[in-house]
LOMI-241591 format. One record per residue (C-alpha): z, y, x; residue in three letters; residue number from 1. Coordinates in nm, 4 decimals, always signed. Example, Ala and Ser with C-alpha at 12.3 -4.5 7.8 and 13.67 -1.06 7.14 Angstrom:
BEGIN
pz = +0.7800 | py = -0.4500 | px = +1.2300 | aa = ALA | i = 1
pz = +0.7140 | py = -0.1060 | px = +1.3670 | aa = SER | i = 2
END
This chain:
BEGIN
pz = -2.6533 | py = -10.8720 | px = +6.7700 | aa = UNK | i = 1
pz = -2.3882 | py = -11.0382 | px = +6.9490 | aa = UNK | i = 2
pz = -2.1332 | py = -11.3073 | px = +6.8353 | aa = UNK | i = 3
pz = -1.8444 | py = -11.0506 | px = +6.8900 | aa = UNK | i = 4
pz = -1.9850 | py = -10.8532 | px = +6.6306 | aa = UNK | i = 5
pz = -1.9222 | py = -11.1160 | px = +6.3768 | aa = UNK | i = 6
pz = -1.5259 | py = -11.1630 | px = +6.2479 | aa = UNK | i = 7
pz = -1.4408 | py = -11.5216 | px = +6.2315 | aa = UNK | i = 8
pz = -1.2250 | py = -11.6131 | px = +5.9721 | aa = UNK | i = 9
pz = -0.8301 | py = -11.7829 | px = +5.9802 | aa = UNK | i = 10
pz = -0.7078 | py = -12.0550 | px = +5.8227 | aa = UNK | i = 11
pz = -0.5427 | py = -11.7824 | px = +5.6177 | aa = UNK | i = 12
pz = -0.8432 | py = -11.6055 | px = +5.5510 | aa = UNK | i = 13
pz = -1.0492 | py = -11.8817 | px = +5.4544 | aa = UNK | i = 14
pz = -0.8275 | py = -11.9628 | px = +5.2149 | aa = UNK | i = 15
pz = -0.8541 | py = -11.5936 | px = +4.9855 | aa = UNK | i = 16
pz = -1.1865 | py = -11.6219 | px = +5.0638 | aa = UNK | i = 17
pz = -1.2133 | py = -11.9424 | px = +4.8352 | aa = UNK | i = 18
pz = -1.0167 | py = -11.8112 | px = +4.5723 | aa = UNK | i = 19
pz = -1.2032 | py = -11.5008 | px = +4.5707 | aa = UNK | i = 20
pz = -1.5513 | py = -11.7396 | px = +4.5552 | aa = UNK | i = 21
pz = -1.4321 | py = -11.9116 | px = +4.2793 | aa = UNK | i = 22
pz = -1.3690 | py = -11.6618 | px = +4.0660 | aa = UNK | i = 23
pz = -1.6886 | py = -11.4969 | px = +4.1331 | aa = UNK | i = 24
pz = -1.8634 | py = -11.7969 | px = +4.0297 | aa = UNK | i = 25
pz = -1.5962 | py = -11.8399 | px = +3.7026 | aa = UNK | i = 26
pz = -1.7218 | py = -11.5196 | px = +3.6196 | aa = UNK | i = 27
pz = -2.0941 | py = -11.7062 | px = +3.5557 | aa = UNK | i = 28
pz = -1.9772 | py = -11.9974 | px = +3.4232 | aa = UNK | i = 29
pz = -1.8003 | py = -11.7485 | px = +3.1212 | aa = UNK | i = 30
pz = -2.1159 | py = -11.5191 | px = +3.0916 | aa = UNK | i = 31
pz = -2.3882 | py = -11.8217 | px = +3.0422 | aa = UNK | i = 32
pz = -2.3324 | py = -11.9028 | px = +2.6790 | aa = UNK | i = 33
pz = -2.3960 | py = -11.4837 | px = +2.6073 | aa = UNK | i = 34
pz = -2.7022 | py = -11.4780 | px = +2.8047 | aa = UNK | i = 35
pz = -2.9306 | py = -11.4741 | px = +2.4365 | aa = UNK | i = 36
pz = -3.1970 | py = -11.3673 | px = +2.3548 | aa = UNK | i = 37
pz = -3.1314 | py = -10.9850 | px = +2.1349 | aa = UNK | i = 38
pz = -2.8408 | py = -10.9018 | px = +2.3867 | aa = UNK | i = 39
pz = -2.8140 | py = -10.5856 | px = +2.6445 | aa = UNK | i = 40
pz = -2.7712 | py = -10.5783 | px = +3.0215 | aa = UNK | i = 41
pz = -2.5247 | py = -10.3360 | px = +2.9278 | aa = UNK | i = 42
pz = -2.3351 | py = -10.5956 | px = +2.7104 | aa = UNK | i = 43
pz = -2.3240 | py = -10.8559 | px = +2.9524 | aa = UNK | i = 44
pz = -2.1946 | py = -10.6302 | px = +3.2123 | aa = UNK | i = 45
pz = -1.9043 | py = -10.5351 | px = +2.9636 | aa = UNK | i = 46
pz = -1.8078 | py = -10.8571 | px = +2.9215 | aa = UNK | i = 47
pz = -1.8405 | py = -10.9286 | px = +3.2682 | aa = UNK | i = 48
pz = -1.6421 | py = -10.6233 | px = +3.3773 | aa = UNK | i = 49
pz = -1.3446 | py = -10.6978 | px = +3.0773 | aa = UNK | i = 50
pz = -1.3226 | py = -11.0436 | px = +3.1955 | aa = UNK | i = 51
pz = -1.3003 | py = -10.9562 | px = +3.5503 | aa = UNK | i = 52
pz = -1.0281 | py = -10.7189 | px = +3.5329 | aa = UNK | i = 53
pz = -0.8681 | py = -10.8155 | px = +3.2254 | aa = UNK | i = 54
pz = -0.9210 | py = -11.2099 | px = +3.2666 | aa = UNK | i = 55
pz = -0.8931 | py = -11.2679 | px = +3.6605 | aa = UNK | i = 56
pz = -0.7207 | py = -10.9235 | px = +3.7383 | aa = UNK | i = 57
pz = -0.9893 | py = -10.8910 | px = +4.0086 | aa = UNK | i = 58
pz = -1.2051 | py = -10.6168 | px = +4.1106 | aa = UNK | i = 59
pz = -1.5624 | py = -10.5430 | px = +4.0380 | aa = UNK | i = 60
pz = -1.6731 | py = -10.5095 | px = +4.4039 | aa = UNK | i = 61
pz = -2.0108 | py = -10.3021 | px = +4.2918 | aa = UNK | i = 62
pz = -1.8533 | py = -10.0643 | px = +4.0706 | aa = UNK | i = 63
pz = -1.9022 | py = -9.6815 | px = +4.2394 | aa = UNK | i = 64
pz = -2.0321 | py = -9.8877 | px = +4.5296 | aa = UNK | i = 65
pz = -2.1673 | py = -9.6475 | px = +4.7648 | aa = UNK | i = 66
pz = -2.2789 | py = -9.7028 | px = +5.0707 | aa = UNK | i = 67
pz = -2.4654 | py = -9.4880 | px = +5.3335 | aa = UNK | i = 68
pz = -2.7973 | py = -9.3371 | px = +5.1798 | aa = UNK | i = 69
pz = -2.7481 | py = -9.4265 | px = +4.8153 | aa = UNK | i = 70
pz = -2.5699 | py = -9.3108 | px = +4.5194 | aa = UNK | i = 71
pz = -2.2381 | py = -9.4728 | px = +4.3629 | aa = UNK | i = 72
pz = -2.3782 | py = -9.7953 | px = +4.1754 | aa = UNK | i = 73
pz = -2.2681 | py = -9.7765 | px = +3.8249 | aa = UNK | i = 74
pz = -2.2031 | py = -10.1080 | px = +3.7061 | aa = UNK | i = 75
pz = -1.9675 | py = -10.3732 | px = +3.7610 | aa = UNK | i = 76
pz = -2.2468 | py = -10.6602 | px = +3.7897 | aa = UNK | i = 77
pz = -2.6263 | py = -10.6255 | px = +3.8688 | aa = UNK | i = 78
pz = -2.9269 | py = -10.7605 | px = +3.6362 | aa = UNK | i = 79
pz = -3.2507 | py = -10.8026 | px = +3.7524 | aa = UNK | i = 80
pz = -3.4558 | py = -10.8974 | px = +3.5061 | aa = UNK | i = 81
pz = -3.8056 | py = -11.0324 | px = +3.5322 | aa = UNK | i = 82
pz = -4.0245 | py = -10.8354 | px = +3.7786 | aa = UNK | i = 83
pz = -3.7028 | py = -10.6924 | px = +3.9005 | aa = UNK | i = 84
pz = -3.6406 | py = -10.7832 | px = +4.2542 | aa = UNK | i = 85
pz = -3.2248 | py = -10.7291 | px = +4.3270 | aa = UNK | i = 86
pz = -3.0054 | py = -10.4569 | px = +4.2085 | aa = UNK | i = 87
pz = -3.1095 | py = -10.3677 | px = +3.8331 | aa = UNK | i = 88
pz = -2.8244 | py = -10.1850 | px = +3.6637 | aa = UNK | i = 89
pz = -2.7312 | py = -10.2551 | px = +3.3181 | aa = UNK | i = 90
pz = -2.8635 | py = -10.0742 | px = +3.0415 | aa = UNK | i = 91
pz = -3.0115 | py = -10.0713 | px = +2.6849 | aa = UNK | i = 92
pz = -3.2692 | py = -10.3379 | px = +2.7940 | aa = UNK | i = 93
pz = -3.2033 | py = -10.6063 | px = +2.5142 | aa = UNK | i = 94
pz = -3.3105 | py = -10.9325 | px = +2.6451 | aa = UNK | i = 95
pz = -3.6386 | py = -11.1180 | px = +2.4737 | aa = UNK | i = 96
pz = -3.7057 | py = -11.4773 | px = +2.4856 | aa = UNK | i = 97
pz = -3.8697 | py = -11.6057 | px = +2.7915 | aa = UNK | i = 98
pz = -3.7052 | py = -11.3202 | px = +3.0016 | aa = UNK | i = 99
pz = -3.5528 | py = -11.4550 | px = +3.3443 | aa = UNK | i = 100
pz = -3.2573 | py = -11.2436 | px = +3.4393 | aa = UNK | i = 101
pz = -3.0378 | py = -11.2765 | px = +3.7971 | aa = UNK | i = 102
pz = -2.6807 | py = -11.1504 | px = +3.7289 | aa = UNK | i = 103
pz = -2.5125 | py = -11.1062 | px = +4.0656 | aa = UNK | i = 104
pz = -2.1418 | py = -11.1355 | px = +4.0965 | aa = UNK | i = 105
pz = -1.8574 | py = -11.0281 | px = +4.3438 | aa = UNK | i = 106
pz = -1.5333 | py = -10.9674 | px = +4.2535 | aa = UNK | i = 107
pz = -1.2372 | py = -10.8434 | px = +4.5000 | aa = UNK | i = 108
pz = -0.9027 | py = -11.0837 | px = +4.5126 | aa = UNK | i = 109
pz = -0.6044 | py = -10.9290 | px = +4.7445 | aa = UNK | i = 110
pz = -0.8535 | py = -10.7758 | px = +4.9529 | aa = UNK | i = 111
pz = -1.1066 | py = -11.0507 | px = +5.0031 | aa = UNK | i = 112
pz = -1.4668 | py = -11.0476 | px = +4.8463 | aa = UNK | i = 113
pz = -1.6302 | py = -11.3724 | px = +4.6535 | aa = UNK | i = 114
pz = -2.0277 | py = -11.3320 | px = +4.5967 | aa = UNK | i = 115
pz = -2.2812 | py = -11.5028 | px = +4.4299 | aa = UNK | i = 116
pz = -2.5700 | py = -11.4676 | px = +4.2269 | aa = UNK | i = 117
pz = -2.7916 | py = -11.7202 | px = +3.9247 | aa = UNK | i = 118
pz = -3.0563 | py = -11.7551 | px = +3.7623 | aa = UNK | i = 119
pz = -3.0267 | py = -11.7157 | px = +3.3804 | aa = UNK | i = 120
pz = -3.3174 | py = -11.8492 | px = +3.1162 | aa = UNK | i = 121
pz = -3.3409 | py = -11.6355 | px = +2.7825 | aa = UNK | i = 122
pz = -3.4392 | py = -11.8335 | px = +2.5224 | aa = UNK | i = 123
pz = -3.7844 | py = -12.0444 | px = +2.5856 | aa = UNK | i = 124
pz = -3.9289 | py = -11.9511 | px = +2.9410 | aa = UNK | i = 125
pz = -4.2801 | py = -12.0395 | px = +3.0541 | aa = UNK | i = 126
pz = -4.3448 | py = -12.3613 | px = +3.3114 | aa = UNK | i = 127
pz = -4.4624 | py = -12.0831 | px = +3.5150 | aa = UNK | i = 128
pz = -4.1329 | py = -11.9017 | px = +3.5146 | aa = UNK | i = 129
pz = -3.8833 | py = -12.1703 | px = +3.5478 | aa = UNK | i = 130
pz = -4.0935 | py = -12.3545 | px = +3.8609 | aa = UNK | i = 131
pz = -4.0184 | py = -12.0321 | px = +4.0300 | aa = UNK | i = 132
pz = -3.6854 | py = -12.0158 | px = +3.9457 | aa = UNK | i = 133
pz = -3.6083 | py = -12.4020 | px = +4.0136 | aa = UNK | i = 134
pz = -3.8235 | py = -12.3554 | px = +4.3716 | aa = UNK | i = 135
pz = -3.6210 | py = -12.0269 | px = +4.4528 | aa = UNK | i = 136
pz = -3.2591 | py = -12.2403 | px = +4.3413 | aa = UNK | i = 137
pz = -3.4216 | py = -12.5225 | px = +4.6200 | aa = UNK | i = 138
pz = -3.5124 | py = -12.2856 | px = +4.8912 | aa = UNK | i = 139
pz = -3.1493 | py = -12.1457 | px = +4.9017 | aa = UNK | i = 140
pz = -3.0179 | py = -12.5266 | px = +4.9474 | aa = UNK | i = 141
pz = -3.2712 | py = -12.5681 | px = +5.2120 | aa = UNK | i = 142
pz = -3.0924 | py = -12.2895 | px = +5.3692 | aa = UNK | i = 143
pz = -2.7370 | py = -12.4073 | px = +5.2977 | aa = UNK | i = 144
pz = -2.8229 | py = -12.7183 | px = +5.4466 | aa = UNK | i = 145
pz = -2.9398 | py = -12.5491 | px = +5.8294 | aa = UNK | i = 146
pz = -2.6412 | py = -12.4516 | px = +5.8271 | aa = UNK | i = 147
pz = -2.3852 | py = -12.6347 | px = +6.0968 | aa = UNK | i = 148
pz = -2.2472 | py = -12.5071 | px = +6.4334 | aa = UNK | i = 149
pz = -2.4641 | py = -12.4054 | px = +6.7080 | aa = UNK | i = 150
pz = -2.7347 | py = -12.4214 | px = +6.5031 | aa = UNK | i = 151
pz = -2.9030 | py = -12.0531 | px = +6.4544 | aa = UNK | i = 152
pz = -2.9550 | py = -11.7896 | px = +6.2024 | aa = UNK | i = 153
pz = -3.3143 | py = -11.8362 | px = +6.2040 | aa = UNK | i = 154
pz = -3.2870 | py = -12.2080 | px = +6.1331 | aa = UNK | i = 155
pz = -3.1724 | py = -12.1094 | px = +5.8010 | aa = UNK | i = 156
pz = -3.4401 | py = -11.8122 | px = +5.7339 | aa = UNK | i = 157
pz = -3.6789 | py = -12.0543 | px = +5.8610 | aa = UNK | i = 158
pz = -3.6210 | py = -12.3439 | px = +5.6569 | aa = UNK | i = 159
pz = -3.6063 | py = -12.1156 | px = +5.3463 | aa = UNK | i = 160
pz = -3.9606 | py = -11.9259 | px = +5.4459 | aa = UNK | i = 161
pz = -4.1233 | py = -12.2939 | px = +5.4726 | aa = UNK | i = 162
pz = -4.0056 | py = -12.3924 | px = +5.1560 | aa = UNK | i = 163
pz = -4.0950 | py = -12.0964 | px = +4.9647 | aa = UNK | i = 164
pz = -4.4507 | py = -12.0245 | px = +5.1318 | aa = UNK | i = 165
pz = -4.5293 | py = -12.3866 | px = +5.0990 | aa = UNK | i = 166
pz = -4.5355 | py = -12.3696 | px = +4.7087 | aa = UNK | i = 167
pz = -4.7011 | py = -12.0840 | px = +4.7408 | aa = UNK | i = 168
pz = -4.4339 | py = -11.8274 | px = +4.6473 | aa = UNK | i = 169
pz = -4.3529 | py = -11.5071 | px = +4.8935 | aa = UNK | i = 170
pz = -4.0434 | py = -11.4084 | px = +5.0282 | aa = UNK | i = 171
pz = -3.8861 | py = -11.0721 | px = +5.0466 | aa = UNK | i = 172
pz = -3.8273 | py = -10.9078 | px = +5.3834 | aa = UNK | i = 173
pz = -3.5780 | py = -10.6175 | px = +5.2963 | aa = UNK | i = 174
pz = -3.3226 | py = -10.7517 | px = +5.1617 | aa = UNK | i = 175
pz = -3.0672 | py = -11.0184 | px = +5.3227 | aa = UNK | i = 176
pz = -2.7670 | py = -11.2296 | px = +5.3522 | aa = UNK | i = 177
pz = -2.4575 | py = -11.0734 | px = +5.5107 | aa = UNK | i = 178
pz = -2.1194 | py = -11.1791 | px = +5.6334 | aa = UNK | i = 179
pz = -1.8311 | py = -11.1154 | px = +5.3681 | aa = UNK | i = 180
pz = -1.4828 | py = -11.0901 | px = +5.3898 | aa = UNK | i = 181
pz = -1.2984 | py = -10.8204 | px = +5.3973 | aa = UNK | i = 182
pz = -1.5528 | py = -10.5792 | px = +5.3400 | aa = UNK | i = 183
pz = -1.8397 | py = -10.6376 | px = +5.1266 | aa = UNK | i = 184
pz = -2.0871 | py = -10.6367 | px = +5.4052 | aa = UNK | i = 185
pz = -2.0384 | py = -10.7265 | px = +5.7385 | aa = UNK | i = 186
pz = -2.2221 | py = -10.8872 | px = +6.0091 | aa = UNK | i = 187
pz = -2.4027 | py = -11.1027 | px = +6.0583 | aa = UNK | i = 188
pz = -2.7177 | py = -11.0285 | px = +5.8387 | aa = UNK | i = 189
pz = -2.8600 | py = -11.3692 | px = +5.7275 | aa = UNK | i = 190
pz = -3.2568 | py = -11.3042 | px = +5.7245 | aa = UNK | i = 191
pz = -3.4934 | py = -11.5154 | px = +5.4665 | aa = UNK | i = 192
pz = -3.7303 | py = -11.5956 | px = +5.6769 | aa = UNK | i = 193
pz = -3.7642 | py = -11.6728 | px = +6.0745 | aa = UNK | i = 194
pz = -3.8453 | py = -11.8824 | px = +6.3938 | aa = UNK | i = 195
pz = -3.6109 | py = -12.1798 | px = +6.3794 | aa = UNK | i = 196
pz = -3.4173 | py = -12.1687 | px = +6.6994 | aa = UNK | i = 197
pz = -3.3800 | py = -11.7936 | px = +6.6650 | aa = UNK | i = 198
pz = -3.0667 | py = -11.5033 | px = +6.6366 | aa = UNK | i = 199
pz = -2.7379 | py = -11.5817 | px = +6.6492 | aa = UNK | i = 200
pz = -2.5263 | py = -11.9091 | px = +6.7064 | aa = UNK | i = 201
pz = -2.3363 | py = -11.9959 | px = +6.4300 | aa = UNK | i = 202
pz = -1.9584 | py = -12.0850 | px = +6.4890 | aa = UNK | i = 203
pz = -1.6594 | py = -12.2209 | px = +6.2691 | aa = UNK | i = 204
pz = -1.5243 | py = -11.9970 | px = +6.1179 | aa = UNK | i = 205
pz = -1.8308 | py = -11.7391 | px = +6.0087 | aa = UNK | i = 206
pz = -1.8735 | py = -11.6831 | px = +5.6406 | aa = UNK | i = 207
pz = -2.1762 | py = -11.5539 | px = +5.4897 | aa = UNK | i = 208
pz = -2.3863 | py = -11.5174 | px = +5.1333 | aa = UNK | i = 209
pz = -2.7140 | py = -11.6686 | px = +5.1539 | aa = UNK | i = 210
pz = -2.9241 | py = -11.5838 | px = +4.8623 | aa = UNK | i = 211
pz = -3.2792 | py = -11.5230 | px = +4.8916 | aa = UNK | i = 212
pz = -3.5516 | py = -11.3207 | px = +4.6849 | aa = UNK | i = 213
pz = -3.8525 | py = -11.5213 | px = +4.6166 | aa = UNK | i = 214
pz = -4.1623 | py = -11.3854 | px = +4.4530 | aa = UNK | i = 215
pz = -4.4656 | py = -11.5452 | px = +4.2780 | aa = UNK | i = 216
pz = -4.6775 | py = -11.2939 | px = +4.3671 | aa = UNK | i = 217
pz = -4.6892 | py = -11.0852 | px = +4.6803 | aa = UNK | i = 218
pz = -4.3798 | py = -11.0368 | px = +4.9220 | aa = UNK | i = 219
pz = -4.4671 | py = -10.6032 | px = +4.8612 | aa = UNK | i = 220
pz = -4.1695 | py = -10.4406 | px = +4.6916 | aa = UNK | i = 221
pz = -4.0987 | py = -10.0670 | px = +4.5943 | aa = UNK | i = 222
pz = -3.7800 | py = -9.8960 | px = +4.4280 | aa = UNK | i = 223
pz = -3.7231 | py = -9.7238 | px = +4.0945 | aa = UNK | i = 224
pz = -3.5938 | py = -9.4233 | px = +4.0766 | aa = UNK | i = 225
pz = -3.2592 | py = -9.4892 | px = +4.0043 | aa = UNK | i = 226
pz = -3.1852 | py = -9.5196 | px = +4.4053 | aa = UNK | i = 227
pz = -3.0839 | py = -9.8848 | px = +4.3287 | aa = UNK | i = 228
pz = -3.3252 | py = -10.1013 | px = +4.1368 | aa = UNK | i = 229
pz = -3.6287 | py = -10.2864 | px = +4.3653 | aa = UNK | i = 230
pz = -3.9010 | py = -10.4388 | px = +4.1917 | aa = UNK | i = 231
pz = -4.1954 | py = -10.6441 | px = +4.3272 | aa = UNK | i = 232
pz = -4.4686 | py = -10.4049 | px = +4.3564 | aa = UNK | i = 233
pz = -4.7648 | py = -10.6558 | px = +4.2035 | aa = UNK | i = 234
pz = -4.5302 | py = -10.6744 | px = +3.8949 | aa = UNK | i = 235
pz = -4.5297 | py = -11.0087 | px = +3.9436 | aa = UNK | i = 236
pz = -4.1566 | py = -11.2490 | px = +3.8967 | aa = UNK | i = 237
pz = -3.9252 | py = -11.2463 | px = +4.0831 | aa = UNK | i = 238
pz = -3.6074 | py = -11.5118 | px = +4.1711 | aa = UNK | i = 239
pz = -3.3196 | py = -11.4680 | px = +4.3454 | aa = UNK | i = 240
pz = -2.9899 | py = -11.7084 | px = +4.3987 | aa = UNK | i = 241
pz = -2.7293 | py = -11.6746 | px = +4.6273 | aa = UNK | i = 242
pz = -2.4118 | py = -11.8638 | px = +4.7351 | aa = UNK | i = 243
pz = -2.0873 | py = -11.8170 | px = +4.9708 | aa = UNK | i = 244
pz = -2.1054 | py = -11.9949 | px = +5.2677 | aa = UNK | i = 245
pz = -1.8486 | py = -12.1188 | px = +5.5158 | aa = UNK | i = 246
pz = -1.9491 | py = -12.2432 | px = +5.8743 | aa = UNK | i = 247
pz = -1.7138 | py = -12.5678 | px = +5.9300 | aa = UNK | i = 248
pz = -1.6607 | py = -12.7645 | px = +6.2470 | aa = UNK | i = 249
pz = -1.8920 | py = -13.0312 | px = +6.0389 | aa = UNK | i = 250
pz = -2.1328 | py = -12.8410 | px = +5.8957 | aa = UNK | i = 251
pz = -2.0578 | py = -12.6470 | px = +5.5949 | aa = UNK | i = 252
pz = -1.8927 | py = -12.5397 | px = +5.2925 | aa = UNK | i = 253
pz = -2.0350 | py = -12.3504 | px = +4.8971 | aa = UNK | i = 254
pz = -1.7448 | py = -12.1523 | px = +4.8871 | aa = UNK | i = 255
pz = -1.8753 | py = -11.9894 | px = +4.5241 | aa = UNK | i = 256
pz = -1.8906 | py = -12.3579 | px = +4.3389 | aa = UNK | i = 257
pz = -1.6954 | py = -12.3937 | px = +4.0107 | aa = UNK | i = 258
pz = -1.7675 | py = -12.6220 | px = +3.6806 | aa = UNK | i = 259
pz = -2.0540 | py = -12.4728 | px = +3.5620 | aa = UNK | i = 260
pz = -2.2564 | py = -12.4366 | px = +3.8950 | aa = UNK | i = 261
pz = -2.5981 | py = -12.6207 | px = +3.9170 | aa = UNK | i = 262
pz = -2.5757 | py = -12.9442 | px = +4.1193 | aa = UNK | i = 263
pz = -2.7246 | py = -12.9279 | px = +4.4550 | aa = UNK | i = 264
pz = -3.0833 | py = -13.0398 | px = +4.4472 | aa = UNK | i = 265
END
């Protein structure tokens, strides 16, 4: 993939494109305290979706989501829940206690897409459970933090894969980062794993969602057969978080922070 491929952002731009992050991650910070043991995927993507549009007067960017190959998604957020890799849709599942759930956000503001993703706790979780979800939370900083121009894409796959693997956890191959902007996916896609010093030089300017999938068990996933749900194939847990990212002349910039955002670790 070439640089040219990848649209870098003006002032302008980068300016919707924090708004648009914000609200994404507003859109968390309102669904935590309903996250409960006893409630539905399906409820928490109501409230999500009523909030969005209602609330924010943005758009739900998954909703009838289609792209090449798959069926129109049919929900305004996704829940993966569990073994549950990336893309559950809500349903009738009622959350139990010690469920972990990912509920991944983007919502559309004048055109411009804001993306992330967290980690949600139902009730009492096991040590086992919430180590992988605080590990997966610090692999993603390790690879906000490779982030900086002229560095490379796979300094920040690498640093993430090092992380992960080192505590013994597995990271999924399939599934990636991607620039954002305009359109919910563009280039460049932002791998989990890699040879630092690898892919494509990052320049001011690019923005793009890091958020990766870590496992406790085997990397292996398969899909269900809704055409949108991935799963680990072990049945083992699964973690996923995922922010915005701006390049900067400096360094970088968590586009998708608001109040209730975990600190950094």
């Amino acid at each position: 993939m070439s640089s040219s491929a990848v649209t870098l952002k003006n002032p302008e731009e980068i300016h919707k494109m924090r708004i648009a992050c914000r609200l994404a991650a507003e859109v968390l910070d309102y669904i935590t305290p309903h996250v409960v043991p006893g409630v539905t995927t399906d409820h928490l993507d109501r409230l999500c979706h009523d909030y969005m549009v209602e609330v924010q007067h943005t758009i739900p960017a998954p909703l009838n989501y289609a792209p090449k190959g798959h069926r129109p998604y049919p929900r305004s957020i996704c829940t993966s829940v569990n073994h549950q890799v990336c893309h559950g849709i809500p349903g009738d599942r009622i959350l139990k206690n010690g469920d972990i759930v990912n509920l991944d956000i983007t919502v559309i503001k004048e055109g411009f897409h804001g993306d992330t993703s967290r980690m949600f706790c139902v009730g009492e979780i096991s040590k086992q459970a919430r180590r992988l979800c605080d590990l997966t939370y610090e692999s993603l900083w390790h690879g906000i933090r490779a982030v900086a121009p002229g560095h490379h894409l796979g300094d920040i796959g690498h640093a993430i894969q090092t992380f992960a693997e080192k505590a013994g956890y597995s990271v999924v191959r399939e599934f990636c980062g991607h620039g954002i902007g305009r359109h919910f996916h563009e280039e460049p896609q932002v791998l989990h794993y890699g040879k630092k010093g690898s892919g494509l030089r990052l320049e001011a300017g690019m923005i793009f969602t890091i958020e990766p999938m870590i496992n406790a068990g085997r990397r292996d996933i398969r899909p269900l057969g809704d055409g949108w749900t991935i799963v680990t194939a072990d049945h083992s847990l699964s973690a996923q978080w995922e922010h915005t990212i701006l390049v900067t002349p400096e360094g970088f910039e968590v586009l998708t922070l608001s109040s209730g955002t975990p600190p950094a670790p």
